[in-house]
C-alpha positions in Angstrom: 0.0 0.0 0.0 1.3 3.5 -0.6 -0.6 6.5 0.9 0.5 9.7 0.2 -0.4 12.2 3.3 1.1 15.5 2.1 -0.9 15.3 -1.1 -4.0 18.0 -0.8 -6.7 18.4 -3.7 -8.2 21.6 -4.3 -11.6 21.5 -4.1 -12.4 20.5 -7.2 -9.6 18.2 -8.0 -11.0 14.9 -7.7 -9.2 12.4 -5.7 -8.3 8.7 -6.8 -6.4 5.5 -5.5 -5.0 3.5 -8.0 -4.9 -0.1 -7.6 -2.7 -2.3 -9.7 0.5 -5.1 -9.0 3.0 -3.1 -11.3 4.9 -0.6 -10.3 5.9 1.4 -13.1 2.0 1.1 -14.6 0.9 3.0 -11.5 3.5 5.3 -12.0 2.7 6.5 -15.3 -1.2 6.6 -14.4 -0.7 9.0 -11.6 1.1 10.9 -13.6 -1.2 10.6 -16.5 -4.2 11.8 -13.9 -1.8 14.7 -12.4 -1.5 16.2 -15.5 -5.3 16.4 -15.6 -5.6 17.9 -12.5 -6.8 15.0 -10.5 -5.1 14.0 -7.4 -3.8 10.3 -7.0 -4.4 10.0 -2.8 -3.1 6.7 -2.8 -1.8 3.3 -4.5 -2.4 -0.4 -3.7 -0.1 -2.9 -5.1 -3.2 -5.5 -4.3 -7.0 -6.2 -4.0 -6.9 -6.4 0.0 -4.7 -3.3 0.2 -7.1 -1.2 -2.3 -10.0 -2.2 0.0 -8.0 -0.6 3.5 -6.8 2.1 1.6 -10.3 3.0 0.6 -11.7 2.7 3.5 -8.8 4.8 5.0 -8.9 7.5 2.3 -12.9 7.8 0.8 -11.6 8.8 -2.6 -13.6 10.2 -5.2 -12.7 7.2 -7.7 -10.9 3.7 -7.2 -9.1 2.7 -10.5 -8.4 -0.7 -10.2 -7.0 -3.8 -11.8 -8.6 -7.6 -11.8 -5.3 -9.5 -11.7 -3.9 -8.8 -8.4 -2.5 -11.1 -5.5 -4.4 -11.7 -2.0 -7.6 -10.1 -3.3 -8.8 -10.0 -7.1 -9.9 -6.7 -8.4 -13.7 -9.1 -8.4 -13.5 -9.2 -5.3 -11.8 -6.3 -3.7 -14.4 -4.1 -6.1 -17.4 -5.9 -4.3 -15.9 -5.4 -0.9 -15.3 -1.6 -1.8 -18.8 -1.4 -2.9 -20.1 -2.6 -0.2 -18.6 -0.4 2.7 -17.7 2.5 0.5 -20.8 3.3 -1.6 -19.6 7.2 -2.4 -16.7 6.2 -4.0 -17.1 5.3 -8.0 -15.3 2.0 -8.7 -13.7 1.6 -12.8 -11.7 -1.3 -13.8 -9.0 -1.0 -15.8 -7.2 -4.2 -17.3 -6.4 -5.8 -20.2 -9.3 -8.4 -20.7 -11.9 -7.6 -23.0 -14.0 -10.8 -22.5 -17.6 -10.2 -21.4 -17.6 -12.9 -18.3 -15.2 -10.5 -16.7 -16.9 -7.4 -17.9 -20.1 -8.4 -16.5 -18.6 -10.2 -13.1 -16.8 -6.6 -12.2 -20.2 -4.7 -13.4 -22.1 -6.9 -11.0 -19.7 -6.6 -8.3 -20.3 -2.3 -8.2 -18.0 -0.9 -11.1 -19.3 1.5 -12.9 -16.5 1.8 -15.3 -14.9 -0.9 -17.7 -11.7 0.4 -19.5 -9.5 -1.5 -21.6 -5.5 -0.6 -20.6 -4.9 0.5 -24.5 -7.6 3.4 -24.2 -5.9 6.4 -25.1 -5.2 8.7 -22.2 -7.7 11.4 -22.9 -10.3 9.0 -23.3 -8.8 7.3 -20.2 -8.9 10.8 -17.6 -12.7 11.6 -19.7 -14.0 8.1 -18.4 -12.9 8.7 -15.0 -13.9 12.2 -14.6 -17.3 10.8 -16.0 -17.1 8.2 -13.9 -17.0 10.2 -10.5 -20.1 11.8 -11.8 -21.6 8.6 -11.8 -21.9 7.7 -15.5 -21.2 4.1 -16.6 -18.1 4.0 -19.1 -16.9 1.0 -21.0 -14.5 0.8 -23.7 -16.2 0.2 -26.7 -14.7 -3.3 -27.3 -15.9 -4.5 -24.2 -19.7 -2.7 -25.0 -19.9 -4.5 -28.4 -18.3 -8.1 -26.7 -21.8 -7.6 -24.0 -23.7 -6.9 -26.5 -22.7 -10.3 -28.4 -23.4 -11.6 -25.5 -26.7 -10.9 -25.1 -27.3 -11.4 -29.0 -26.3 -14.8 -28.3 -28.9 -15.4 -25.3 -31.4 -13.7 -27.0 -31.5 -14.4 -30.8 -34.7 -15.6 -31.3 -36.3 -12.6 -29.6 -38.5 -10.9 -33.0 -37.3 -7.4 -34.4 -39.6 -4.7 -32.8 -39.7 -1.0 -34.0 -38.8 2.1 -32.4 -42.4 3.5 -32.9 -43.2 0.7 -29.8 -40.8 2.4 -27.6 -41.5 6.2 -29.0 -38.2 6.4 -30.9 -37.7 9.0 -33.3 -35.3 7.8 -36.6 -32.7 9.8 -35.4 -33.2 8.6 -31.6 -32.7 4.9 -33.3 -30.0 6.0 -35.2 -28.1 7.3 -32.0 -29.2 4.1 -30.4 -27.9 1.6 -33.3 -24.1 3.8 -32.7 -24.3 3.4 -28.9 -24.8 -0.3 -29.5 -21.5 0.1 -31.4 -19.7 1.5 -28.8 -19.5 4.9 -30.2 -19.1 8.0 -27.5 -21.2 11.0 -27.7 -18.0 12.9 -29.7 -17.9 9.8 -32.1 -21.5 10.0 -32.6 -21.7 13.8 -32.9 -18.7 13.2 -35.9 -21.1 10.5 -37.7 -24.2 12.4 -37.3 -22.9 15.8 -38.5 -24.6 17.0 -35.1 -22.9 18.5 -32.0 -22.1 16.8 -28.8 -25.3 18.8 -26.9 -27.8 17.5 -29.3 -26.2 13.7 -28.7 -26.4 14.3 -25.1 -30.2 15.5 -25.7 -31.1 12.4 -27.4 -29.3 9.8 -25.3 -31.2 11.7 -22.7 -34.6 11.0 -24.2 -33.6 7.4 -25.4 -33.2 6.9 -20.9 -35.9 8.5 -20.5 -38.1 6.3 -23.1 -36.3 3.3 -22.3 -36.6 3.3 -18.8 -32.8 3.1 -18.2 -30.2 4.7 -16.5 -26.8 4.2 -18.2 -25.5 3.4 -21.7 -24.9 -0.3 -21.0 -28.7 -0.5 -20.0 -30.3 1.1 -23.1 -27.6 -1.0 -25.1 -29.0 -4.5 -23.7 -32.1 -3.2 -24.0 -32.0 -2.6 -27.2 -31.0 -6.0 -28.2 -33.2 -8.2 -26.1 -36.3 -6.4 -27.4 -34.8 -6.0 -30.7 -34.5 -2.7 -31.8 -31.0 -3.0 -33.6 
C-alpha cells in the first residue's frame, strides 16, 4: 500500500487510488491523472490493500486492476462497494471478454476500461465516472452486446415506434450499441455533442434506463438493432 499524506486536492480536484501489481503502470497513471488535474491520494499494489486504503482515504474514484494477488480486483471491487458506496469503482485491465466485464459490473464498477484506451479518453471516463456515468470501452460494449445477442437471438425485431423512438433517436441508439461516445456520434451524425447528449437523454428516458450499457442491452433483447 502506498498513501500519500502530504498530497492535498483543491476542491475541485478529484481524488483517486489506483490499484494495480506493477509498479511502473501506477506510476505513469498518476502521472497521467496529475496532468489532468486530478489528485492520486493513494496506491495499492493489491485487491486487500485497495480495500483498506479506501476505506482509510474515501476517494472520489478507485481505479483498479482484476489480476492482483491476495484479493482479485472481483472481489476487492465488491468489498469496496459494499462499505464504500460514495466512491465510483472503474476497472482497468487488459481483458476484453464479457464474463469478466459483466462479473466486475455486478460486483459495483461502474467503469470498464481497456488498458490500450488512449489517455484522454482514459482521464474523460474517470472524470465521467466520478459523476456517476457508466463507461466501457467500446470493445468491451460491443463483446456484452454479443453476449446478449447470443442469449437472446430468437427474440422478433420490434420498431422504435413501440418504444416512441424518433429515426434519429434509433439512429443514436444503433451507434451506442456500437460503442460509439457522444464525440464519435456527434462526428457520424454531423450533429454536436449537446444534441447527442439530448437524445441519449430522451432514449433513458423512453427506455426506462439509467446508463448506456442498459439502453444497449435493452435494445438488443427487445430488438430494436
Amino acid at each position: 500500500m502506498v498513501y500519500f499524506p502530504g498530497v492535498e486536492a483543491s476542491a475541485k480536484a478529484l481524488r483517486i487510488v489506483v490499484a494495480d501489481d506493477h509498479h511502473f503502470f501506477r506510476q505513469g497513471l498518476r502521472g497521467m491523472l496529475a496532468a489532468d488535474g486530478m489528485v492520486v491520494v493513494g496506491e495499492a499494489a493489491d485487491g486487500a490493500r485497495a480495500v483498506a486504503l479506501t476505506r482509510e482515504l474515501a476517494p472520489d474514484v478507485v481505479v483498479i486492476d482484476l489480476k492482483m494477488p491476495h484479493a482479485s480486483g472481483v472481489d476487492a471491487i465488491r468489498q469496496i462497494a459494499a462499505a464504500s458506496p460514495g466512491t465510483q469503482l472503474v476497472a482497468l485491465t487488459v481483458s476484453a471478454d464479457e464474463s469478466d466485464a459483466i462479473a466486475a459490473l455486478a460486483a459495483g464498477a461502474c467503469g470498464y476500461l481497456l488498458k490500450d484506451t488512449h489517455p484522454d479518453e482514459l482521464v474523460g471516463s474517470i472524470r465521467l465516472a466520478a459523476d456517476g456515468h457508466a463507461v466501457l470501452s467500446r470493445e468491451v460494449v460491443r463483446a456484452l452486446v454479443e453476449h446478449v445477442r447470443a442469449d437472446n437471438h430468437a427474440i422478433a425485431q420490434a420498431t422504435g415506434e413501440e418504444y416512441a423512438l424518433t429515426e434519429r433517436e434509433l439512429e443514436v441508439m444503433r451507434m451506442i450499441v456500437d460503442g460509439a461516445d457522444n464525440a464519435a456520434i456527434g462526428r457520424a451524425l454531423s450533429i454536436s455533442k449537446h444534441t447527442v447528449k439530448q437524445h441519449v437523454t430522451n432514449i433513458y428516458e423512453k427506455l426506462g434506463v439509467q446508463s448506456r450499457v442498459q439502453a444497449a442491452v435493452y435494445a438488443v433483447r427487445n430488438g430494436l438493432v
